[in-house]
N, CA, C and O atoms as a DFTB+ gen file, in Angstrom:
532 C
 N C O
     1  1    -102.008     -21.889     -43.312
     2  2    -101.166     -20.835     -42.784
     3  2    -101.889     -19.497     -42.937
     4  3    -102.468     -19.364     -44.015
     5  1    -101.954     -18.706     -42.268
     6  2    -102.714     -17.630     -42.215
     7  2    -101.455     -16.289     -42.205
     8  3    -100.296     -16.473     -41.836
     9  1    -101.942     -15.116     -42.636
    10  2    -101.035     -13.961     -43.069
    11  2    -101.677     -12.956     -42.270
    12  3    -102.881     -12.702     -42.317
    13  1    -100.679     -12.293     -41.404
    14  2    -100.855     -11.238     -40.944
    15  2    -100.315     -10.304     -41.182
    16  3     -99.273     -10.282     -40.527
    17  1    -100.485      -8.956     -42.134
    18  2     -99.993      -7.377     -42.614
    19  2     -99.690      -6.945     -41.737
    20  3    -100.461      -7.102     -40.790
    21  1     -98.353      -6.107     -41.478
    22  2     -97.770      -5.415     -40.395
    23  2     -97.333      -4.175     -41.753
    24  3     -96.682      -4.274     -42.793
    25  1     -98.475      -2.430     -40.717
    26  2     -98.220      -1.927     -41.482
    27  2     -97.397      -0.414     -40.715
    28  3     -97.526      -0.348     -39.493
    29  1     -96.686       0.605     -41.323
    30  2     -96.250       1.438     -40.778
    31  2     -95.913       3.152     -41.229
    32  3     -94.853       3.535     -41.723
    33  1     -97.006       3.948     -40.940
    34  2     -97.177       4.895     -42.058
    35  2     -96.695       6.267     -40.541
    36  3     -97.219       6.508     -39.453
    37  1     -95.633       6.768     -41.183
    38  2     -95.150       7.990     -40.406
    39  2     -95.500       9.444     -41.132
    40  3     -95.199       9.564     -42.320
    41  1     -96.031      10.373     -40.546
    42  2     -95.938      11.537     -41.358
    43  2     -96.027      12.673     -40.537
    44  3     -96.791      12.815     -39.582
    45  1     -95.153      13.518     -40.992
    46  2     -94.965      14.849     -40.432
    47  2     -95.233      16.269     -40.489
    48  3     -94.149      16.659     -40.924
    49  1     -95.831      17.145     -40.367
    50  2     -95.809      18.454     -41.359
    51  2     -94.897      19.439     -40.740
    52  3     -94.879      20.648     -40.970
    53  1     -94.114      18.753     -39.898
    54  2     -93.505      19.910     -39.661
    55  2     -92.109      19.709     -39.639
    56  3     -91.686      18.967     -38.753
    57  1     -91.415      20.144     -40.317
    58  2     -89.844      20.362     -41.345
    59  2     -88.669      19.860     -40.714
    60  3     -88.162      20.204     -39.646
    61  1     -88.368      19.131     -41.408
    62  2     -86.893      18.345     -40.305
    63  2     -85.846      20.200     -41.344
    64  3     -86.200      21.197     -41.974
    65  1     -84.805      19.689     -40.954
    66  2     -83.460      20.475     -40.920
    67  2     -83.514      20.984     -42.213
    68  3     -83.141      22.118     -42.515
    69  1     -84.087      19.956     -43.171
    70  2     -83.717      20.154     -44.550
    71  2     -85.304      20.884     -44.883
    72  3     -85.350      20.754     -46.107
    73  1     -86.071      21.288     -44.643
    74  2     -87.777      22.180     -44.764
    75  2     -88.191      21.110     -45.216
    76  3     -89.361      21.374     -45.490
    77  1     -87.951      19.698     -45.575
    78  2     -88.869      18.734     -45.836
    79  2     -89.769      18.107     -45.471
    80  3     -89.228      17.387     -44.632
    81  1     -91.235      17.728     -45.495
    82  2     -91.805      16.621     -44.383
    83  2     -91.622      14.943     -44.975
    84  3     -91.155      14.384     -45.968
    85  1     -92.262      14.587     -43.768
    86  2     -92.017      13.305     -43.898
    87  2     -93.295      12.585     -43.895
    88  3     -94.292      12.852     -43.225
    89  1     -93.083      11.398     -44.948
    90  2     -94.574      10.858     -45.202
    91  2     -94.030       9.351     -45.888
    92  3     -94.018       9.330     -47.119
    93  1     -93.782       8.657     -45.488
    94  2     -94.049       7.577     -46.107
    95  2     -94.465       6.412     -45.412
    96  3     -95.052       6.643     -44.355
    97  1     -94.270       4.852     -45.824
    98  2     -95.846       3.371     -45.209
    99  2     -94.931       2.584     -45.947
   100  3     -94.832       2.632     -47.173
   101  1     -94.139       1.727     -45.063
   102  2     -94.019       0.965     -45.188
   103  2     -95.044      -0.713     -44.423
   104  3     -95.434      -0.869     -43.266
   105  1     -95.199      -1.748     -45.710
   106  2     -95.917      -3.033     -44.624
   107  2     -95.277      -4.307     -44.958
   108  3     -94.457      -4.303     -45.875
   109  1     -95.520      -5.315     -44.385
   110  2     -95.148      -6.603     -44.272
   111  2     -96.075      -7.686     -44.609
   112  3     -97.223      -7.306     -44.380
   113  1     -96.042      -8.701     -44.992
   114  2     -97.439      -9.480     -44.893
   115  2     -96.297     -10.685     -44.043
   116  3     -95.146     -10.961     -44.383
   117  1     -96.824     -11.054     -43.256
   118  2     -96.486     -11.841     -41.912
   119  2     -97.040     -13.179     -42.001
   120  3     -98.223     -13.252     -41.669
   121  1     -96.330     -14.541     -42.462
   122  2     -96.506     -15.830     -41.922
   123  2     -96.940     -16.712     -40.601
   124  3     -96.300     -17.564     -39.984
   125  1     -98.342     -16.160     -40.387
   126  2     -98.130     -16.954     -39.024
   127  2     -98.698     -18.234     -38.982
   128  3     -99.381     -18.642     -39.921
   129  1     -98.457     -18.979     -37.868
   130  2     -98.598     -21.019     -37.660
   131  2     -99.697     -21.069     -38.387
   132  3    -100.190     -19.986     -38.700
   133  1    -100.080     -21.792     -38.649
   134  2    -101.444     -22.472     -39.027
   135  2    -101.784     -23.278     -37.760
   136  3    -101.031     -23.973     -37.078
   137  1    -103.320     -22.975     -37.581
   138  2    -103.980     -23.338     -36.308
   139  2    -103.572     -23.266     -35.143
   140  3    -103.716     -24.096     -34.245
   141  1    -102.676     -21.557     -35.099
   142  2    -102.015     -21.315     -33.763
   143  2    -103.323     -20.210     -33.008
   144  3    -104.269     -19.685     -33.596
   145  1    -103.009     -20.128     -31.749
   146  2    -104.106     -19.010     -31.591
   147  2    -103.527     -17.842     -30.943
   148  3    -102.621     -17.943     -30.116
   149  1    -104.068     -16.668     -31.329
   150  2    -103.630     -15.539     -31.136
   151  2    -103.685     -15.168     -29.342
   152  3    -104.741     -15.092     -28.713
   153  1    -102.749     -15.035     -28.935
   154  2    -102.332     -14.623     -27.572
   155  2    -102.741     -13.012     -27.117
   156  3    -101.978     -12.206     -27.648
   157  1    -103.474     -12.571     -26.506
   158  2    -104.196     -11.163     -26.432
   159  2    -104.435     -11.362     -24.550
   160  3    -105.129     -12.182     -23.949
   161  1    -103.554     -10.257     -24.022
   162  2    -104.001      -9.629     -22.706
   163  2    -104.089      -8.510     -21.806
   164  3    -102.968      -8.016     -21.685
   165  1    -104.679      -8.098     -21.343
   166  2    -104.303      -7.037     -20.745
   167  2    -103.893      -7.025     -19.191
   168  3    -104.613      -7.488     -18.306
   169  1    -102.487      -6.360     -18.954
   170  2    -102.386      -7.184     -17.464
   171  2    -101.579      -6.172     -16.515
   172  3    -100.828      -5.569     -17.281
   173  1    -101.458      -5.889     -15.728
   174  2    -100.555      -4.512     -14.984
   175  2     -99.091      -5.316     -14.431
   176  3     -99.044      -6.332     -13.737
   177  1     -98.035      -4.583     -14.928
   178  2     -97.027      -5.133     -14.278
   179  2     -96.291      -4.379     -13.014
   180  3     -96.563      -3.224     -12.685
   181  1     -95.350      -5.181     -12.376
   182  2     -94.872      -4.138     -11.053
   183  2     -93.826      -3.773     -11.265
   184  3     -93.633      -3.454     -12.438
   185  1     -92.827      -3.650     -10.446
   186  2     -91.648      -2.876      -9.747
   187  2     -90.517      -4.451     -11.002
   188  3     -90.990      -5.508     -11.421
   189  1     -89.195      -3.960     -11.186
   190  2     -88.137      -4.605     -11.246
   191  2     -88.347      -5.424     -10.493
   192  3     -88.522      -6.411     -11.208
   193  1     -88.457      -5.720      -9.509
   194  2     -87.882      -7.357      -8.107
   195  2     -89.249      -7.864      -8.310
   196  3     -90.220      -7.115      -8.199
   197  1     -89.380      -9.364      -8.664
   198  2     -88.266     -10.056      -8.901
   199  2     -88.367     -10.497     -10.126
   200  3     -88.581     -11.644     -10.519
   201  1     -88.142      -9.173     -10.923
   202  2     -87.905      -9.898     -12.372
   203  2     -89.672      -8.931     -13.595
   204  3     -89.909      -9.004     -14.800
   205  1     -90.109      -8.505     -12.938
   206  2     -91.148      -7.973     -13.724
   207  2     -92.237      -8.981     -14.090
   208  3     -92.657      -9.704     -13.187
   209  1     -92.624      -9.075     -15.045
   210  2     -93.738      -9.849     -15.284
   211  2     -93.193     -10.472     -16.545
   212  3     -92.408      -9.853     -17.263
   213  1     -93.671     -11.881     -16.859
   214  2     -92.863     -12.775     -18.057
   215  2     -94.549     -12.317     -19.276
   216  3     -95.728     -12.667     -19.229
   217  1     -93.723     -11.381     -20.236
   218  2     -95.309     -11.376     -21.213
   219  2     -95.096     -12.146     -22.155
   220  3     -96.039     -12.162     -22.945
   221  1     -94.077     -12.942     -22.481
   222  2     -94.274     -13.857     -23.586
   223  2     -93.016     -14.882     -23.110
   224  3     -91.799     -14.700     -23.061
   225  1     -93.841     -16.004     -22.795
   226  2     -93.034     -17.266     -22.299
   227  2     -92.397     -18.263     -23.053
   228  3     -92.772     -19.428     -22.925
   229  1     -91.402     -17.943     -23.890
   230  2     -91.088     -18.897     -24.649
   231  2     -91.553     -19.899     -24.910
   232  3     -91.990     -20.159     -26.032
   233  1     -91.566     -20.919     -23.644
   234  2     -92.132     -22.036     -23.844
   235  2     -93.362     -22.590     -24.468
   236  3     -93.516     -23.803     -24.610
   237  1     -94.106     -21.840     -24.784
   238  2     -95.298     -21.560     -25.082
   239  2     -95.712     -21.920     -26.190
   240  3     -96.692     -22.616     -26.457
   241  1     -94.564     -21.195     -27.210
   242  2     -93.716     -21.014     -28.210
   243  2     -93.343     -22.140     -29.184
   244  3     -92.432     -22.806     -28.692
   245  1     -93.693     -22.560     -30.301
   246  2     -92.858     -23.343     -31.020
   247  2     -91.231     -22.749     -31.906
   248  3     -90.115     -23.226     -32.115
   249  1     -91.864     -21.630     -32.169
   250  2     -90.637     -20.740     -33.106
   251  2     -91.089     -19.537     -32.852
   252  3     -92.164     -19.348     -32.284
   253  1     -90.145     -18.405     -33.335
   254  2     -90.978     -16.973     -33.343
   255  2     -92.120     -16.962     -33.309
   256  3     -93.002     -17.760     -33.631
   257  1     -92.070     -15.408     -32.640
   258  2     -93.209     -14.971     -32.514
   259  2     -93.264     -13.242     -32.958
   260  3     -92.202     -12.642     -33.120
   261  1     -94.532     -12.571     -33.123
   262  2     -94.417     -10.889     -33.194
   263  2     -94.870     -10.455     -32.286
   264  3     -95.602     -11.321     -31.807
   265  1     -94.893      -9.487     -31.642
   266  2     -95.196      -9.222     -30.430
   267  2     -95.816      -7.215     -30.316
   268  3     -95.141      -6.222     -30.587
   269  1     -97.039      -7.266     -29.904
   270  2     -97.716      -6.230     -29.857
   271  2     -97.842      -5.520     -28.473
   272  3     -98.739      -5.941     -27.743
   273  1     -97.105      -4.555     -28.040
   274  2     -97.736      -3.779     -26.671
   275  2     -97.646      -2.752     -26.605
   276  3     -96.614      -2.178     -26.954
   277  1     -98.800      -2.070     -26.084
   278  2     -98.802      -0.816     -25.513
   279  2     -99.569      -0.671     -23.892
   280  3    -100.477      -1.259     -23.305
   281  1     -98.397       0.743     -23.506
   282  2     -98.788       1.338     -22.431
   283  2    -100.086       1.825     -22.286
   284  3    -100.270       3.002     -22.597
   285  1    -100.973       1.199     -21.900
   286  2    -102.155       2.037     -21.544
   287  2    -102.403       2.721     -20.146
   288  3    -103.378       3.320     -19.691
   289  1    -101.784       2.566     -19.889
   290  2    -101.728       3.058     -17.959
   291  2    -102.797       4.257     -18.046
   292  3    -102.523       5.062     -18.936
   293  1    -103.774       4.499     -17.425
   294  2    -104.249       6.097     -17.527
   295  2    -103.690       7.039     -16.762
   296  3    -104.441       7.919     -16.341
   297  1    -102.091       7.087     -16.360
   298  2    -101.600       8.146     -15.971
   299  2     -99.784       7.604     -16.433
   300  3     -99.374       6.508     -16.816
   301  1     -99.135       8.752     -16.215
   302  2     -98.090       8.885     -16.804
   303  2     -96.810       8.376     -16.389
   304  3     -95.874       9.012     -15.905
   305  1     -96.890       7.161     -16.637
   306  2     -96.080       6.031     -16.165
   307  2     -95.300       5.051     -17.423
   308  3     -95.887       4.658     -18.431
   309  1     -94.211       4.844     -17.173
   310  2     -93.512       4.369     -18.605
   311  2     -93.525       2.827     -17.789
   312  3     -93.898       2.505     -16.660
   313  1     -92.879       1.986     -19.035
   314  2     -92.759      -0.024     -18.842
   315  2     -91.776       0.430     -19.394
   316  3     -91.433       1.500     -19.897
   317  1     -91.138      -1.107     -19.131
   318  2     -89.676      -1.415     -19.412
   319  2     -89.716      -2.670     -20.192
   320  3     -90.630      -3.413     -19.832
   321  1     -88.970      -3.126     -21.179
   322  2     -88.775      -4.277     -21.791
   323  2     -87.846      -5.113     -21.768
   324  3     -86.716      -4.661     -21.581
   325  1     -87.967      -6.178     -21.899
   326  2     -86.384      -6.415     -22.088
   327  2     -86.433      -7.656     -21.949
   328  3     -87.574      -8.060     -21.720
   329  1     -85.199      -8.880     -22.021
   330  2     -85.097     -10.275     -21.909
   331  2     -85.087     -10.228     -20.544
   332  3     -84.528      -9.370     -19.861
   333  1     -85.973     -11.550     -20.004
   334  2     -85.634     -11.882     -18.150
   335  2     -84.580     -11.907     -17.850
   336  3     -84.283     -11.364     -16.787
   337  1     -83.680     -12.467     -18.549
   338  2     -81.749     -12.810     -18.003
   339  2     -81.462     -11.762     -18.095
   340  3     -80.257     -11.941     -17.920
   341  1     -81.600     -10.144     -18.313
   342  2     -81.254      -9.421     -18.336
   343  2     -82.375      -8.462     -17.646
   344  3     -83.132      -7.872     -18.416
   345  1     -82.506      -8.297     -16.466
   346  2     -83.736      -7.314     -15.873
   347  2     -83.111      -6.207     -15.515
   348  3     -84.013      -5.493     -15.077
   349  1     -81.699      -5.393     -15.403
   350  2     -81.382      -4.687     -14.693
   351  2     -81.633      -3.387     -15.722
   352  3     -81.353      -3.308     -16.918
   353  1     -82.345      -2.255     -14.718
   354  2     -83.167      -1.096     -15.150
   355  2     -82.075      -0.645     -16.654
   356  3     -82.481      -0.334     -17.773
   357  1     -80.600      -0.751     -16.170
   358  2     -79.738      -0.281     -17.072
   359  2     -79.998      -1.408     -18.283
   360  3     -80.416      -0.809     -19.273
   361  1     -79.924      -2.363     -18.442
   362  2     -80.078      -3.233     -19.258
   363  2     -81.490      -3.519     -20.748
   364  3     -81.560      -4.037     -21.862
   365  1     -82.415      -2.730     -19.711
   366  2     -83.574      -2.800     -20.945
   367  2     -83.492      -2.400     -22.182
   368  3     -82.673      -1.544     -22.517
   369  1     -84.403      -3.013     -23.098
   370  2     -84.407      -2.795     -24.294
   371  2     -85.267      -1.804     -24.869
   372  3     -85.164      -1.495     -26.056
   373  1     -86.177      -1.245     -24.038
   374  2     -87.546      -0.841     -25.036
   375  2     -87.879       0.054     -23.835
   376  3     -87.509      -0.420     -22.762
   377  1     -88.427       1.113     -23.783
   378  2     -89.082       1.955     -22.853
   379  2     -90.114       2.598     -23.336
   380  3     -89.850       3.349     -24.275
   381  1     -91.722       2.520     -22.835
   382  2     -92.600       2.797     -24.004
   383  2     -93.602       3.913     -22.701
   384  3     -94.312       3.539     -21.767
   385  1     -93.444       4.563     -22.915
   386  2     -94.205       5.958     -22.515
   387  2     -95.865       5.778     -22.050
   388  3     -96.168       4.585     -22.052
   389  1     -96.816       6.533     -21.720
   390  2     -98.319       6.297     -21.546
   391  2     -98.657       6.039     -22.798
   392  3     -97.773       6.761     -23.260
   393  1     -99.297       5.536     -23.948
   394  2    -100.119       5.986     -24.890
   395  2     -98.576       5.307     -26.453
   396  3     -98.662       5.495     -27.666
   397  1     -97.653       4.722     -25.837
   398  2     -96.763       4.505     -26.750
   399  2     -97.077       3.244     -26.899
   400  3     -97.877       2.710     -26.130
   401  1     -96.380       2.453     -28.106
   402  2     -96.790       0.915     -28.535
   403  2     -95.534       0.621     -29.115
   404  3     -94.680       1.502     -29.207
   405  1     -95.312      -0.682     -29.566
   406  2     -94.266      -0.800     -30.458
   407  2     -94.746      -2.637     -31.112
   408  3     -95.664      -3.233     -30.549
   409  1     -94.223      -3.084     -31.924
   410  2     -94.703      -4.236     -32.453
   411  2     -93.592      -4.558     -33.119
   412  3     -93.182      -3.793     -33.993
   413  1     -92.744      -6.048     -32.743
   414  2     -91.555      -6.445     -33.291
   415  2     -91.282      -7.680     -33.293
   416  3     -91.935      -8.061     -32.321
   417  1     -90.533      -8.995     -33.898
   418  2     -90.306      -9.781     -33.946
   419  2     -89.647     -10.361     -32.587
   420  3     -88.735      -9.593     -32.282
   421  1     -89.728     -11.179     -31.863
   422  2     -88.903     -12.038     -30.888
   423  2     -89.037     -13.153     -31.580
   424  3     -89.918     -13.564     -32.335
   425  1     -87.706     -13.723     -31.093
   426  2     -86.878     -15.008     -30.966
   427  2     -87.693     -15.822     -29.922
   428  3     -88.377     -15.268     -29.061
   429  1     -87.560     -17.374     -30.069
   430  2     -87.893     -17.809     -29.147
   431  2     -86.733     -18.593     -28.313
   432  3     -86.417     -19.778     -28.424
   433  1     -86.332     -17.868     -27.679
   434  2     -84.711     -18.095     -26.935
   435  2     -85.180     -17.646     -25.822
   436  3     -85.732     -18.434     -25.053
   437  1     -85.076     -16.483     -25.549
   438  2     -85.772     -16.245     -24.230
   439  2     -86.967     -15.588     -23.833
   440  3     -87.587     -15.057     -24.755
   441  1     -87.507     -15.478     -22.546
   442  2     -88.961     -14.981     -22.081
   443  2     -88.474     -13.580     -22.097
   444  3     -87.419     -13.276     -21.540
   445  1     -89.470     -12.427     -22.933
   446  2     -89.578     -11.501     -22.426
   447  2     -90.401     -10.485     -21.642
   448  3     -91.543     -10.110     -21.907
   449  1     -89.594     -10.093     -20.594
   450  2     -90.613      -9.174     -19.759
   451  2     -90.456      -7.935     -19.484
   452  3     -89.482      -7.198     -19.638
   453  1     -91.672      -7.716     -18.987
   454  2     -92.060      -6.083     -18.875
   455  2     -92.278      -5.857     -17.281
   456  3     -93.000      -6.577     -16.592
   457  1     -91.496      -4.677     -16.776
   458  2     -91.800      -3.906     -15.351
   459  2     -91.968      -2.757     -15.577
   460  3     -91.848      -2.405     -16.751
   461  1     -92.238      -1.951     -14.757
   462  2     -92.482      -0.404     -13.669
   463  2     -91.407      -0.022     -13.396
   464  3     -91.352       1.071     -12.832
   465  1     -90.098      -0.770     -13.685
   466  2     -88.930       0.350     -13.196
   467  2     -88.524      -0.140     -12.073
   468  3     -88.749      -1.284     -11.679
   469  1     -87.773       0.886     -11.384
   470  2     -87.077       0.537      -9.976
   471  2     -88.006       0.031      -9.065
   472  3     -89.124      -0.183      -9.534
   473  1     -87.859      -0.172      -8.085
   474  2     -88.404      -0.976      -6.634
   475  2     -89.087       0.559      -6.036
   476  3     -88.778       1.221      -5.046
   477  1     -90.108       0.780      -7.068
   478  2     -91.081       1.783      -6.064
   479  2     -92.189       1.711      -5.810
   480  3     -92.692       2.621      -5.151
   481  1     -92.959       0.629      -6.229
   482  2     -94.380       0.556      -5.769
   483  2     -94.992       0.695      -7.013
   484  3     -96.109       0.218      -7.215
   485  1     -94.363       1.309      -7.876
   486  2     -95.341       1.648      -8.787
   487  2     -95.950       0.642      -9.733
   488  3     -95.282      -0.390      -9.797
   489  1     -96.944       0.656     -10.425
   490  2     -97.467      -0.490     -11.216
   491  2     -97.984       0.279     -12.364
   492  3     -98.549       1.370     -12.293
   493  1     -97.542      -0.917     -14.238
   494  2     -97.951      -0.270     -15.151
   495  2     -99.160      -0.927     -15.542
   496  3     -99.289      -2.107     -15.219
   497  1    -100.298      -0.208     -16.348
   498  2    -100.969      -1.815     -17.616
   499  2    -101.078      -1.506     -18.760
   500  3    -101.577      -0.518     -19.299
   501  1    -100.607      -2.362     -19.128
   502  2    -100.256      -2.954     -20.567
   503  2    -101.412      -3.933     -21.360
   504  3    -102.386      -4.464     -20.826
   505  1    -100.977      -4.018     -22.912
   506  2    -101.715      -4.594     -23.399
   507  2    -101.028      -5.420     -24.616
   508  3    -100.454      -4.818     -25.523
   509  1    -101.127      -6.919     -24.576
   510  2    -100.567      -7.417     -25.247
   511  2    -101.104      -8.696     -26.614
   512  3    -101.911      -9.614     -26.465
   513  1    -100.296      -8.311     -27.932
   514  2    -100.923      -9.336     -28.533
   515  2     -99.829     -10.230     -28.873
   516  3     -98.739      -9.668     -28.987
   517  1     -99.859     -11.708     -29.096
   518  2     -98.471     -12.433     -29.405
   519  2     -98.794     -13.405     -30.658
   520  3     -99.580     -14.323     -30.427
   521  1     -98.285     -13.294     -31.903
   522  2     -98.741     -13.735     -32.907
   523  2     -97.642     -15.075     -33.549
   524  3     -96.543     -14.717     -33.972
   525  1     -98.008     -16.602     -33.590
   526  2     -96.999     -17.156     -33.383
   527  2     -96.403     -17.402     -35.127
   528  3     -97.168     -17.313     -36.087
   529  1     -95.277     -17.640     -35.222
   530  2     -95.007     -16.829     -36.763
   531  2     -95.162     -18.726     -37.141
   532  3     -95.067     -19.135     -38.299
């Protein structure tokens, strides 16, 4: 079984409400399969219809998984997240900016995917790692 550290260090210098900053790291050390292999891509997704792009296919999947992406788009274009059974723009879970990332546990219940938003043409790319727990 192999261990993967998930770590998370925020800091601020500039004063929430109370003149305080903020500085602290929290980490994890992470269980993943033994002799699973690490899932890594980089891939552009499109428009909402029909359904966005599937970045982590359950099926794939024996049990959880953690899941790594960021927007790399080189211009200023946000992705959308969210479960497939649920694609509608109102419905997403996660909205991650140019240059934003996020890294979180999924279930293996359903596929989740990533689009561009409404039906405009537009296209994001992304970058993904999928670590099977």
């Amino acid at each position: 079984m192999a261990t993967l550290t998930a770590s998370l260090s925020l800091t601020s210098s500039a004063a929430d409400t109370l003149n305080d900053n903020i500085s602290f790291t929290v980490s994890k050390a992470l269980s993943l399969a033994a002799g699973k292999d690490v899932y890594q891509n980089t891939m552009t997704v499109g428009d909402l219809a029909p359904g966005g792009a599937i970045i982590c296919d359950v099926s794939n999947f024996s049990g959880p998984v953690y899941v790594y992406v960021k927007n790399v788009n080189a211009t200023a274009k946000e992705v959308y997240l969210g479960a497939l059974i649920t694609t509608a723009v109102n419905a997403n879970w996660m909205q991650l900016l140019q240059g934003e990332f996020a890294f979180f546990p999924w279930d293996n219940n359903v596929d989740l995917c990533a689009h561009a938003g409404a039906d405009d043409g537009d296209t994001v790319d992304i970058e993904i790692m999928i670590f099977e727990a």
